[in-house]
Gaussian input, Z-matrix of N, CA and C with variables (Angstrom, degrees):
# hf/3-21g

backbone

0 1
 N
 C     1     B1
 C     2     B2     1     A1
 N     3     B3     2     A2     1     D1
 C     4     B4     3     A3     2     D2
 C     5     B5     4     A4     3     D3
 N     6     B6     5     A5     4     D4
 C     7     B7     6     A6     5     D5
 C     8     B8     7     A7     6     D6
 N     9     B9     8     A8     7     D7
 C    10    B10     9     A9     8     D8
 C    11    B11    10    A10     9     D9
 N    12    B12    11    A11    10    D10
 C    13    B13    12    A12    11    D11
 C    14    B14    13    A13    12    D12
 N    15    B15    14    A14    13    D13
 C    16    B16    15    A15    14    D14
 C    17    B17    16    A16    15    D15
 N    18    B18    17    A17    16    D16
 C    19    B19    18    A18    17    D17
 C    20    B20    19    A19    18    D18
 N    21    B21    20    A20    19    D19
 C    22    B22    21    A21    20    D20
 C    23    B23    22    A22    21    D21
 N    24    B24    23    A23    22    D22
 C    25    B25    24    A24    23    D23
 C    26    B26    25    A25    24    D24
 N    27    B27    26    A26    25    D25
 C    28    B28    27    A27    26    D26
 C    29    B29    28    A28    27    D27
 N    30    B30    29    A29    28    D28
 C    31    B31    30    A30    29    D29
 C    32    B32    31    A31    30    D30
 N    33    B33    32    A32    31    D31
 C    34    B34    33    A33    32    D32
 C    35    B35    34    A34    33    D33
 N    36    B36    35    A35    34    D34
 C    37    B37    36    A36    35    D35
 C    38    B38    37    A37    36    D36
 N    39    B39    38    A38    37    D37
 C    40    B40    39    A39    38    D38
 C    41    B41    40    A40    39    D39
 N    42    B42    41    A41    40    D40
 C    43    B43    42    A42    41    D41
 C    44    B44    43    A43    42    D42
 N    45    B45    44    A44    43    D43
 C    46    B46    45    A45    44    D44
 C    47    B47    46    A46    45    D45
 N    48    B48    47    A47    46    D46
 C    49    B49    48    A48    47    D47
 C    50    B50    49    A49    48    D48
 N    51    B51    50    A50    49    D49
 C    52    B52    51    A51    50    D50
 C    53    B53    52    A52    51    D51
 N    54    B54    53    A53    52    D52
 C    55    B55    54    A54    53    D53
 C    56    B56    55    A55    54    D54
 N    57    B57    56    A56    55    D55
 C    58    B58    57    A57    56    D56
 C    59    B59    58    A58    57    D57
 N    60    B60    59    A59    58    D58
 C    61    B61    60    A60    59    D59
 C    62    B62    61    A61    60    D60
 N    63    B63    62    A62    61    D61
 C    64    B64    63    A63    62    D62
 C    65    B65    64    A64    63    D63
 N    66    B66    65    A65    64    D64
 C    67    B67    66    A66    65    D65
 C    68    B68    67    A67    66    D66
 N    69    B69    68    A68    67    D67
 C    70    B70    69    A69    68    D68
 C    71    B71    70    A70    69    D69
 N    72    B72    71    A71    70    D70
 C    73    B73    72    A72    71    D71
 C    74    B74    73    A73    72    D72
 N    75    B75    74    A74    73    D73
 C    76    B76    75    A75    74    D74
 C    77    B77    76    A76    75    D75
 N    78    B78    77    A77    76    D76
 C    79    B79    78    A78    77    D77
 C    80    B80    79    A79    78    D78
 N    81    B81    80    A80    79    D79
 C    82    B82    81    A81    80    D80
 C    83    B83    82    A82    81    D81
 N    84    B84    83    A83    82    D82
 C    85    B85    84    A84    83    D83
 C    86    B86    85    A85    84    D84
 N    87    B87    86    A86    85    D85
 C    88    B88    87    A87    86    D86
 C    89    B89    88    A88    87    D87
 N    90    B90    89    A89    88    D88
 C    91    B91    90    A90    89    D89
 C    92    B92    91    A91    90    D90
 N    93    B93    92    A92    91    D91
 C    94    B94    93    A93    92    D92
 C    95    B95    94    A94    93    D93
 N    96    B96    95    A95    94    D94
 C    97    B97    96    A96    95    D95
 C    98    B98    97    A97    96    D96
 N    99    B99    98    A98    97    D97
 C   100   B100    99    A99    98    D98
 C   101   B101   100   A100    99    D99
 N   102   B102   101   A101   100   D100
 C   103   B103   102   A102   101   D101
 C   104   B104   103   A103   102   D102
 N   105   B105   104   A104   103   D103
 C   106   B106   105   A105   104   D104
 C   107   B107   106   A106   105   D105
 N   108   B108   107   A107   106   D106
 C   109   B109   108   A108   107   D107
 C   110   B110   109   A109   108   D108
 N   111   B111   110   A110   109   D109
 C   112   B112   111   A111   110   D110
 C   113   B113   112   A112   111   D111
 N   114   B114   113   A113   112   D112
 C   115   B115   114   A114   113   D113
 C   116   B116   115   A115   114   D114
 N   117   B117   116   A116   115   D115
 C   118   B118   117   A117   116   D116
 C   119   B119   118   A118   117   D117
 N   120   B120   119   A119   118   D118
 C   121   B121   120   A120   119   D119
 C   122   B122   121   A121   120   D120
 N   123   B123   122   A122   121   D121
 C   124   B124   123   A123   122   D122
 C   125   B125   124   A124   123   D123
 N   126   B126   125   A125   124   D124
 C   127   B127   126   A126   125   D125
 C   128   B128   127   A127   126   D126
 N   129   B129   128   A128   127   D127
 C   130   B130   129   A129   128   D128
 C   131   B131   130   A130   129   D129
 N   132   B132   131   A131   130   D130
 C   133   B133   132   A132   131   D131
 C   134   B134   133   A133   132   D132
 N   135   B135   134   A134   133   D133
 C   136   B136   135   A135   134   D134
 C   137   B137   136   A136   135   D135
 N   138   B138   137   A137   136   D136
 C   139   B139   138   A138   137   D137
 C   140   B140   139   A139   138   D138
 N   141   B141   140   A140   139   D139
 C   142   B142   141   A141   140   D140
 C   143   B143   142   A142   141   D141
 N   144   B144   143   A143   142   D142
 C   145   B145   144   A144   143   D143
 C   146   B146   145   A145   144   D144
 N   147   B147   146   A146   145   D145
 C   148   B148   147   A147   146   D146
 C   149   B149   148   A148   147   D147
 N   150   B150   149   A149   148   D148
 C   151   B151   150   A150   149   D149
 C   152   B152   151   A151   150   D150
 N   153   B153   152   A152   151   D151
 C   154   B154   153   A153   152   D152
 C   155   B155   154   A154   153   D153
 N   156   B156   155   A155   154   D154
 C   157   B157   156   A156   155   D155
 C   158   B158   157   A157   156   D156
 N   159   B159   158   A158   157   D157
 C   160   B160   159   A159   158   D158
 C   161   B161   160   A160   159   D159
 N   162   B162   161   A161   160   D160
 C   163   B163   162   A162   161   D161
 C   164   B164   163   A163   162   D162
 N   165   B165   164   A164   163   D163
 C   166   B166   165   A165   164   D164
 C   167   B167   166   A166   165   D165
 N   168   B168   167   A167   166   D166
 C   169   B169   168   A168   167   D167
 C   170   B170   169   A169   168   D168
 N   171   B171   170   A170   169   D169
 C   172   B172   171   A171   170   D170
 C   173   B173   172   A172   171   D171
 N   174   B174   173   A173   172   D172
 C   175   B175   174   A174   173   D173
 C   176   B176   175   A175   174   D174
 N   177   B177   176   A176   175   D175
 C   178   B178   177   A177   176   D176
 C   179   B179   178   A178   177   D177
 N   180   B180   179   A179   178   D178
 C   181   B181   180   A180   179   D179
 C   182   B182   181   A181   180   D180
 N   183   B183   182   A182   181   D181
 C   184   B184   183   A183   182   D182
 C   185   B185   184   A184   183   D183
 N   186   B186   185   A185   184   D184
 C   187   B187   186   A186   185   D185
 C   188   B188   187   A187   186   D186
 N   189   B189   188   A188   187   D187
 C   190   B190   189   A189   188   D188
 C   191   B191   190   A190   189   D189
 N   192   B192   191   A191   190   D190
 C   193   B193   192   A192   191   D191
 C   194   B194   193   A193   192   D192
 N   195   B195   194   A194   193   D193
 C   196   B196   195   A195   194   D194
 C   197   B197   196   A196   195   D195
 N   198   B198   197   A197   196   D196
 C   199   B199   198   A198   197   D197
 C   200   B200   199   A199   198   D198
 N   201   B201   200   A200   199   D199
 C   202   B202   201   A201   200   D200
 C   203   B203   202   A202   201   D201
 N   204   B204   203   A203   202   D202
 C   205   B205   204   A204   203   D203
 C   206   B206   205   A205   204   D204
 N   207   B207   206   A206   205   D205
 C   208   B208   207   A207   206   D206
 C   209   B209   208   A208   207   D207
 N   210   B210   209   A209   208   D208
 C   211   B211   210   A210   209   D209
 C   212   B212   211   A211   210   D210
 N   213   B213   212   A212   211   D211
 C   214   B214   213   A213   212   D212
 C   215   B215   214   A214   213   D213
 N   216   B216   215   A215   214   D214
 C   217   B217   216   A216   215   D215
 C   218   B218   217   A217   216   D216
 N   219   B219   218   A218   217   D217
 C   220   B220   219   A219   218   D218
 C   221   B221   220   A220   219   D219
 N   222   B222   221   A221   220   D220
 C   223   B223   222   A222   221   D221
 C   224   B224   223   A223   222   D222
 N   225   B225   224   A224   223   D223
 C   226   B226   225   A225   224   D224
 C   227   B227   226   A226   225   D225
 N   228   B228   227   A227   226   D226
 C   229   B229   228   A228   227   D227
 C   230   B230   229   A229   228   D228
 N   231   B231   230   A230   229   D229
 C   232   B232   231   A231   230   D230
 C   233   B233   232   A232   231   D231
 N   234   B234   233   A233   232   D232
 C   235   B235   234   A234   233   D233
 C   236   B236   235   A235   234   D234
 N   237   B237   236   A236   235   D235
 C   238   B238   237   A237   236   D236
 C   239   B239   238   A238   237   D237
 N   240   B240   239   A239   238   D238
 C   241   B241   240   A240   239   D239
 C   242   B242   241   A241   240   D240
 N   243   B243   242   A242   241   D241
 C   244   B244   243   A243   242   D242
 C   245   B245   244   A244   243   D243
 N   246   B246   245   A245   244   D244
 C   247   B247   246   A246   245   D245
 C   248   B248   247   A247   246   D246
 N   249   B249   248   A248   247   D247
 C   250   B250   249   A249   248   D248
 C   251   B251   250   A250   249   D249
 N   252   B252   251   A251   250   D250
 C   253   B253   252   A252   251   D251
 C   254   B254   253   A253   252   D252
 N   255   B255   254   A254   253   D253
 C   256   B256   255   A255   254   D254
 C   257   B257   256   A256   255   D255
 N   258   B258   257   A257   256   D256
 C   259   B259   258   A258   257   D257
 C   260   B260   259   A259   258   D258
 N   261   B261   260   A260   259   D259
 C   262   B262   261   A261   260   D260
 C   263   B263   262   A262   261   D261
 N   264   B264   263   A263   262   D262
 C   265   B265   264   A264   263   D263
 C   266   B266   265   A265   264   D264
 N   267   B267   266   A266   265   D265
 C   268   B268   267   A267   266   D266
 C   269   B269   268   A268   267   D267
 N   270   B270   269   A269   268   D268
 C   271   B271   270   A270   269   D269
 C   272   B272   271   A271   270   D270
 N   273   B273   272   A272   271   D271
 C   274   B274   273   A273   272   D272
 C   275   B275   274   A274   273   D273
 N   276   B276   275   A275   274   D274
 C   277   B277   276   A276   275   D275
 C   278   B278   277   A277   276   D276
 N   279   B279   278   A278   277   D277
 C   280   B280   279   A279   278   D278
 C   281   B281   280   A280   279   D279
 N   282   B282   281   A281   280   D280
 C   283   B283   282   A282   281   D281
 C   284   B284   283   A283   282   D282
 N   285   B285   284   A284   283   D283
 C   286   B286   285   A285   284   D284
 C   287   B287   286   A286   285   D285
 N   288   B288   287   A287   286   D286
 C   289   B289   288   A288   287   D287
 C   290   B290   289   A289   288   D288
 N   291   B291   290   A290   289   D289
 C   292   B292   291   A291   290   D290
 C   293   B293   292   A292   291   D291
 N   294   B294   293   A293   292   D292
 C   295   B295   294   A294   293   D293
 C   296   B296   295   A295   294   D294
 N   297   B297   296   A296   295   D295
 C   298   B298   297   A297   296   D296
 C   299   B299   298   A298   297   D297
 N   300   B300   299   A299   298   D298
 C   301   B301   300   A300   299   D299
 C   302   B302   301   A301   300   D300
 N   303   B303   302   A302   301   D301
 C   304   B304   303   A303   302   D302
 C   305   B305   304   A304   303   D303

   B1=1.4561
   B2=1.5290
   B3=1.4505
   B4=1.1693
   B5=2.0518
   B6=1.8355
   B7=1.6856
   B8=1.0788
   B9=1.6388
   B10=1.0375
   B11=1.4739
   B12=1.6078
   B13=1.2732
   B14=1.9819
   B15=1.4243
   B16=1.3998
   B17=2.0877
   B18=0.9762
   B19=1.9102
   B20=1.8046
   B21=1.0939
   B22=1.7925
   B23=1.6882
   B24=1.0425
   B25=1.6766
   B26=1.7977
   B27=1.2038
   B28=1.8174
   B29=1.1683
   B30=1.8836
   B31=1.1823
   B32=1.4973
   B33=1.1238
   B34=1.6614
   B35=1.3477
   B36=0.9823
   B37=1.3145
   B38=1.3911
   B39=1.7214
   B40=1.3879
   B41=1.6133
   B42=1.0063
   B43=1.1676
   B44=1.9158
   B45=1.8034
   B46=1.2563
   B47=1.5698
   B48=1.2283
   B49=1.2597
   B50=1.7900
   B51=1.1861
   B52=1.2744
   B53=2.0884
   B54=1.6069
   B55=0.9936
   B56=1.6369
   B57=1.0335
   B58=1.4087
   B59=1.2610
   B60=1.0669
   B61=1.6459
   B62=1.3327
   B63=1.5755
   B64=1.7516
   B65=1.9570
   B66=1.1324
   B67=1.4889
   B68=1.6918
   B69=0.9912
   B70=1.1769
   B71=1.6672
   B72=1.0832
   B73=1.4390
   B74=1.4828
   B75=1.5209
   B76=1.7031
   B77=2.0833
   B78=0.9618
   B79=1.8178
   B80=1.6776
   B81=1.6790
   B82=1.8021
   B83=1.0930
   B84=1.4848
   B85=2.0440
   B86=1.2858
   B87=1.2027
   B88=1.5351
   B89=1.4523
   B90=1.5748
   B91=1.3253
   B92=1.6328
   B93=1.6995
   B94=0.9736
   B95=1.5261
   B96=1.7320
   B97=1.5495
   B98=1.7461
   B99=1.6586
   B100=1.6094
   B101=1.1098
   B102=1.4431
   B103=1.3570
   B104=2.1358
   B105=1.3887
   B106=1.6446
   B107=1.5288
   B108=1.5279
   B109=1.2807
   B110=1.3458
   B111=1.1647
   B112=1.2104
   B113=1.2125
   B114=1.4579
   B115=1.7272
   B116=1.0060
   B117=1.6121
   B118=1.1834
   B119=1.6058
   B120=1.4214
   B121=1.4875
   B122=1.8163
   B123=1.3807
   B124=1.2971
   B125=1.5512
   B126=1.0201
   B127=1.9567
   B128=1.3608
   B129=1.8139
   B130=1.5036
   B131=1.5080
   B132=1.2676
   B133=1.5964
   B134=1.4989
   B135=1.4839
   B136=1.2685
   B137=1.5787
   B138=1.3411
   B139=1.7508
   B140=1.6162
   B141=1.8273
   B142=1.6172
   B143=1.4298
   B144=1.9288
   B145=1.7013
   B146=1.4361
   B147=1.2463
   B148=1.5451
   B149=2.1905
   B150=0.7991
   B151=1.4850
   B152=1.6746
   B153=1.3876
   B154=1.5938
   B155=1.9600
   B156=1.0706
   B157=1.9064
   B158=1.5213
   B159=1.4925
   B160=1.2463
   B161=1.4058
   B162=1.6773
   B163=1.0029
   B164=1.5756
   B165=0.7980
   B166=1.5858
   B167=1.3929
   B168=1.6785
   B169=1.2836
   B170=2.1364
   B171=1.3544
   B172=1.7939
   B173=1.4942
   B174=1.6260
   B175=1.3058
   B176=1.8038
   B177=1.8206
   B178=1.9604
   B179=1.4014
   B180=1.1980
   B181=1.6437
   B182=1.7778
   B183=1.2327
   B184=1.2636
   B185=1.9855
   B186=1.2205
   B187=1.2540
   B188=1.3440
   B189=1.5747
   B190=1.3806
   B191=1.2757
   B192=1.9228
   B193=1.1560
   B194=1.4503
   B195=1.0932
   B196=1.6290
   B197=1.4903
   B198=1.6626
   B199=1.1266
   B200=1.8807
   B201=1.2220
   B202=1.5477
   B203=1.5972
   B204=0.7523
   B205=1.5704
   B206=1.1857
   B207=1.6982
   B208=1.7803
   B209=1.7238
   B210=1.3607
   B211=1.3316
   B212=1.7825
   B213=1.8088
   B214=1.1193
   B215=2.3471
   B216=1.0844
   B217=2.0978
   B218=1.0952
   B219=1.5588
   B220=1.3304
   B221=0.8380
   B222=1.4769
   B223=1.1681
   B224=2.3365
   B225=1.3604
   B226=1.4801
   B227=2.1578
   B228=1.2149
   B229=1.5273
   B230=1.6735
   B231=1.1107
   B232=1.3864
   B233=1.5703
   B234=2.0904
   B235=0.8053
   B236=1.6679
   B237=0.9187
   B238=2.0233
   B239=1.4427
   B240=1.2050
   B241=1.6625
   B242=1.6221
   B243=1.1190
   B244=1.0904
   B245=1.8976
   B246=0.9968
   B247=1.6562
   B248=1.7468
   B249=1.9652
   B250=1.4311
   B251=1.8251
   B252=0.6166
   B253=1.4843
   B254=1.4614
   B255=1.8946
   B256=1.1041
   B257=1.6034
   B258=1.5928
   B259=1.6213
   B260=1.6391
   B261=1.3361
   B262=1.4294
   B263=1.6239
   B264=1.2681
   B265=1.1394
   B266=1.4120
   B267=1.1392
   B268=1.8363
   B269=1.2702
   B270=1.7782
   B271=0.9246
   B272=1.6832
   B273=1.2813
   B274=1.7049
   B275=1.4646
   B276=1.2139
   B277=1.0194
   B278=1.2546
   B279=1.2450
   B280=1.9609
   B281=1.2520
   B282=1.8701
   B283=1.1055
   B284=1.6765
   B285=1.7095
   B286=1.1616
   B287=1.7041
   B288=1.5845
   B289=1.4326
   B290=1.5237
   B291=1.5035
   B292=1.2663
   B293=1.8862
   B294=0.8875
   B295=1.2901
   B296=1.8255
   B297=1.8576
   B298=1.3885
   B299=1.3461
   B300=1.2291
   B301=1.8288
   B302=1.6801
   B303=1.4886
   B304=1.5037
   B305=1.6509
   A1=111.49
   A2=113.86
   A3=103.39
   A4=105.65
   A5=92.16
   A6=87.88
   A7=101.81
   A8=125.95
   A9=117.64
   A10=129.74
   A11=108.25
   A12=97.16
   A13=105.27
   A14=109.68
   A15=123.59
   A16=77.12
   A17=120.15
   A18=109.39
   A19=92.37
   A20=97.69
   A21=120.82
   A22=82.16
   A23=134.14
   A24=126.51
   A25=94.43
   A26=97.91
   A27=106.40
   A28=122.17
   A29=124.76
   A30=109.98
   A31=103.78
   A32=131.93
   A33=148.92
   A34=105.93
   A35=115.50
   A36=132.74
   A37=133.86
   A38=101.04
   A39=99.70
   A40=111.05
   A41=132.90
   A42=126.34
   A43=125.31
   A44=82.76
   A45=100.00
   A46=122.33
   A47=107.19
   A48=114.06
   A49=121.00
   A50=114.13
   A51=136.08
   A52=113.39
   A53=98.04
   A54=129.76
   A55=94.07
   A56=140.67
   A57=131.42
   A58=133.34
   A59=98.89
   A60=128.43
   A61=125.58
   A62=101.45
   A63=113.62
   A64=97.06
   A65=96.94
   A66=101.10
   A67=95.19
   A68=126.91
   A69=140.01
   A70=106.65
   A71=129.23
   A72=125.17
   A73=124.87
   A74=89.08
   A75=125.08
   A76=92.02
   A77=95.68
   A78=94.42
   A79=116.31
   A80=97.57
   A81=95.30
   A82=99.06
   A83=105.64
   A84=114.29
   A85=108.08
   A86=104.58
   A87=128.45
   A88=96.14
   A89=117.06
   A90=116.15
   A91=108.42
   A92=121.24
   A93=110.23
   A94=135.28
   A95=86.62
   A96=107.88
   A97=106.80
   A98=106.24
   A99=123.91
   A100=123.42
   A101=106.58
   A102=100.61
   A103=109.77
   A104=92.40
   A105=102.04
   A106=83.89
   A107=122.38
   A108=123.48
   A109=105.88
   A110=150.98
   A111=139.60
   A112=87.75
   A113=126.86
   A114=113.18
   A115=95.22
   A116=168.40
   A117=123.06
   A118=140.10
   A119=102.30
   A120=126.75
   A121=90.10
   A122=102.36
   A123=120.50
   A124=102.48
   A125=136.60
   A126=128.06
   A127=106.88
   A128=114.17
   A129=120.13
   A130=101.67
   A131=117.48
   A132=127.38
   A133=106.73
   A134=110.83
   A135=108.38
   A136=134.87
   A137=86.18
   A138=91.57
   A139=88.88
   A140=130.90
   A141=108.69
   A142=102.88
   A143=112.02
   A144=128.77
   A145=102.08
   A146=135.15
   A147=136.32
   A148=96.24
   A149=116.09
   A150=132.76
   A151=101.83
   A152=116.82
   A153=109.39
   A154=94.69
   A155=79.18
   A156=87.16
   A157=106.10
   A158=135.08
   A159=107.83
   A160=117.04
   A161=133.51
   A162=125.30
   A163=96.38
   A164=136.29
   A165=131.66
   A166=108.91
   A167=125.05
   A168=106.36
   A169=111.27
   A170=81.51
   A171=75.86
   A172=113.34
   A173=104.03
   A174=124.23
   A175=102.67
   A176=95.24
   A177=98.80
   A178=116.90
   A179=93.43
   A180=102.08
   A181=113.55
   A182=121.00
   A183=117.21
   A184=88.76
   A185=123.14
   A186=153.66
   A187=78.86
   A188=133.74
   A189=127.36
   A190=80.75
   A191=143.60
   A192=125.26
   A193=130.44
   A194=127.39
   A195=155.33
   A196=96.36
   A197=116.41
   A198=126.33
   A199=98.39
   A200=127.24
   A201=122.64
   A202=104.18
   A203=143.00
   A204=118.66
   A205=117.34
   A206=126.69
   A207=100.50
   A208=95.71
   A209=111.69
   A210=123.81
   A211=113.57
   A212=91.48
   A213=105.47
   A214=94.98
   A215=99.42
   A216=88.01
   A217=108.66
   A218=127.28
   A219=141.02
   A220=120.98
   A221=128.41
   A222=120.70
   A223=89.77
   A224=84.91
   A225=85.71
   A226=113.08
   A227=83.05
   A228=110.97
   A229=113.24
   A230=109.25
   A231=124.15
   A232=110.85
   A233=118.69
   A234=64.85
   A235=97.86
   A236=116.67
   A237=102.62
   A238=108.00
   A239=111.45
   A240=115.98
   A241=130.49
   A242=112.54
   A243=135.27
   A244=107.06
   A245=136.67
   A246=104.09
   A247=102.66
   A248=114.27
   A249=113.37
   A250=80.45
   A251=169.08
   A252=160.93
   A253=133.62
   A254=108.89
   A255=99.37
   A256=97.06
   A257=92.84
   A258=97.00
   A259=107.17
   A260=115.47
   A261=128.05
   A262=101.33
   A263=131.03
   A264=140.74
   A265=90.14
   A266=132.76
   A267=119.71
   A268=107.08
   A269=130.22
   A270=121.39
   A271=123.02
   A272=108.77
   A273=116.43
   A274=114.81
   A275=123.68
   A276=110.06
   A277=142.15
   A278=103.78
   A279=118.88
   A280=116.47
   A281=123.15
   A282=136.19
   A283=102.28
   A284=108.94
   A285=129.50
   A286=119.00
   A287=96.64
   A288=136.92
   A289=113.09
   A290=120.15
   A291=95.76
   A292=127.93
   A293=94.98
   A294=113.50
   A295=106.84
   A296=87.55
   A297=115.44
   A298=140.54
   A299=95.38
   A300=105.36
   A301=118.19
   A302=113.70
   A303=115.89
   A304=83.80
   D1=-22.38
   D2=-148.68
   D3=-87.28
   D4=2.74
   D5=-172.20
   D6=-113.43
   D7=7.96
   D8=147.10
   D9=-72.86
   D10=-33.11
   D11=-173.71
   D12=-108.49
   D13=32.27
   D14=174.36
   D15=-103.77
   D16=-29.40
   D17=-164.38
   D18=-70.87
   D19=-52.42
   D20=-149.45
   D21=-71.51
   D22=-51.06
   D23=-146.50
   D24=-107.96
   D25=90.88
   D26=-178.18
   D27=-103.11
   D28=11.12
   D29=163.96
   D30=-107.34
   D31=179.73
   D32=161.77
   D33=-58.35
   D34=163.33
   D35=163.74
   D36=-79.75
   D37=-20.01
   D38=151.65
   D39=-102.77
   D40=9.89
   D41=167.76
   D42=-81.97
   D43=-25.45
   D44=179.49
   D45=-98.36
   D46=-3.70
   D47=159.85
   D48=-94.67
   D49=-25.44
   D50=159.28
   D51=-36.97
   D52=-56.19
   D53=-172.65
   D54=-72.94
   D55=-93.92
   D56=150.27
   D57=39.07
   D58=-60.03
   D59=-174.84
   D60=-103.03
   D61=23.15
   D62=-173.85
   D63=-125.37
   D64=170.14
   D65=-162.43
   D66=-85.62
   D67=-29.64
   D68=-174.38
   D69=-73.03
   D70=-48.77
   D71=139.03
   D72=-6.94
   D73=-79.34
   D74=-159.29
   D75=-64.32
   D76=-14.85
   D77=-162.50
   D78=-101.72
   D79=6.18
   D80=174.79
   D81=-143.32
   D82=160.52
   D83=-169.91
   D84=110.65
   D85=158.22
   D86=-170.92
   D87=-85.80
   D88=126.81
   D89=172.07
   D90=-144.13
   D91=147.18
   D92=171.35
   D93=-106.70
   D94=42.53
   D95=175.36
   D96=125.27
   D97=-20.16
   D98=172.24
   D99=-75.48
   D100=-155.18
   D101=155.28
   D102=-83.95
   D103=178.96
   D104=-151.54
   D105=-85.78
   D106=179.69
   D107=166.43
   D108=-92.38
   D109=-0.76
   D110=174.56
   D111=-80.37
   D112=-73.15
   D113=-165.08
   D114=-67.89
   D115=-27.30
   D116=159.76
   D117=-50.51
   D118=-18.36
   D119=-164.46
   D120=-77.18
   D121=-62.15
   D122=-175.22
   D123=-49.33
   D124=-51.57
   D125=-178.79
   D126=-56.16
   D127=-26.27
   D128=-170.50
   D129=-73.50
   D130=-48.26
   D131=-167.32
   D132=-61.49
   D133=-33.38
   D134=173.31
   D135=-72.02
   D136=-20.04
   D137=-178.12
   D138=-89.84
   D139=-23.91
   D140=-158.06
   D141=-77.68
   D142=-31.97
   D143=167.35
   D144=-44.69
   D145=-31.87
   D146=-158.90
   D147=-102.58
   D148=-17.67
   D149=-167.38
   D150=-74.97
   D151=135.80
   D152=171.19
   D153=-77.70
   D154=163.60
   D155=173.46
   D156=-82.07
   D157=-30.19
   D158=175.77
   D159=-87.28
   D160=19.08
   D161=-179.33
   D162=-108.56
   D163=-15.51
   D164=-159.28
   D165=-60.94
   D166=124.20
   D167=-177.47
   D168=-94.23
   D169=-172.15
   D170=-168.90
   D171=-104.72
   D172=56.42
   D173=157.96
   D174=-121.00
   D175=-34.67
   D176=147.84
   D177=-30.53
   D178=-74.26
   D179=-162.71
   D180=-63.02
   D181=-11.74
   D182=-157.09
   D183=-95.03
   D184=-24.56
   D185=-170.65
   D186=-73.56
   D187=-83.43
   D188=-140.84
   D189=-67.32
   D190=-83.66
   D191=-178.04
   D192=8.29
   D193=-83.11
   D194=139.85
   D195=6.03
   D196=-69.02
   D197=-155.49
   D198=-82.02
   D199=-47.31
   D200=165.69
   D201=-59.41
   D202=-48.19
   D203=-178.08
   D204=-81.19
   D205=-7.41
   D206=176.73
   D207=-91.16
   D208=-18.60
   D209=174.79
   D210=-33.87
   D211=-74.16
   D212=-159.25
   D213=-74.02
   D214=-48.27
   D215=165.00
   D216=-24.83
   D217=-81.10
   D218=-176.70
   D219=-36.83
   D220=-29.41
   D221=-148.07
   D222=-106.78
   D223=-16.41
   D224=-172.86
   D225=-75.73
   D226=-11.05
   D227=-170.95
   D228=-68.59
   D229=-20.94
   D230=-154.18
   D231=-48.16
   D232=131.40
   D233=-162.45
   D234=-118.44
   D235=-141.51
   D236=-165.20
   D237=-87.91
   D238=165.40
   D239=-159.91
   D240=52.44
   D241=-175.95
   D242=-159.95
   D243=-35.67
   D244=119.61
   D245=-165.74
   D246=-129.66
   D247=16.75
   D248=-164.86
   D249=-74.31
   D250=-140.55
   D251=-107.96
   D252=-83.86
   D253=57.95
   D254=176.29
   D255=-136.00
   D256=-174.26
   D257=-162.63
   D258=-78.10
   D259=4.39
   D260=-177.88
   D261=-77.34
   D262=-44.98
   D263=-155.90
   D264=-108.28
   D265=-46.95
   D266=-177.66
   D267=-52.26
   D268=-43.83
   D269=-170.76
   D270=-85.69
   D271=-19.97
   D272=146.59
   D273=-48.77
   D274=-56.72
   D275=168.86
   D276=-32.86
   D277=-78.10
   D278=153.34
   D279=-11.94
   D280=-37.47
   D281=-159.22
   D282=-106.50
   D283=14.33
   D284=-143.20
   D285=-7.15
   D286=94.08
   D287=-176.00
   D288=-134.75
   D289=73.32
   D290=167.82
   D291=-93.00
   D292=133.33
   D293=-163.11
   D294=-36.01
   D295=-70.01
   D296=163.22
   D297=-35.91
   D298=-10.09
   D299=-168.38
   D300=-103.36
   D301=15.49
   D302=-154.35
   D303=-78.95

């Protein structure tokens, strides 16, 4: 599991917490008045990036799961033109996926 979601999760952990903490973040995702689940997802990814691999438990892993499939959806979504500032890619992000960074 873990090289799938080492493929899918391409920023750092401080990059992705960095990201986090911008309004542009804070401004896409499904929310029910909170914070969104992408940035919640996104604080998770940061602590699993911060995690040794033999400690991770398998509510971890069910998380990275989670995180390779909205990945790889999203990523199928794409949509045409220019995409460094849209809500398609903010919310990859969150899922810390930047699109842009291959």
């Amino acid at each position: 599991m873990s090289g799938e979601f080492d493929e899918a999760v391409n920023m750092t952990a401080a990059e992705l917490e960095r990201w986090l903490n911008t309004d542009e973040s804070k401004s896409v995702g499904q929310s029910t008045g909170g914070e969104s689940v992408g940035h919640e997802s996104g604080r998770r990814i940061v602590e699993l990036l911060r995690t040794k691999k033999g400690e991770l438990t398998e509510d971890d892993h069910a998380h990275m799961r989670k995180v390779v499939g909205y990945v790889h959806r999203h990523l199928a979504q794409r949509p045409a033109g220019d995409v460094g500032h849209t809500r398609w890619r903010y919310s990859l992000m969150n899922w810390g996926h930047d699109p842009l960074k291959d």
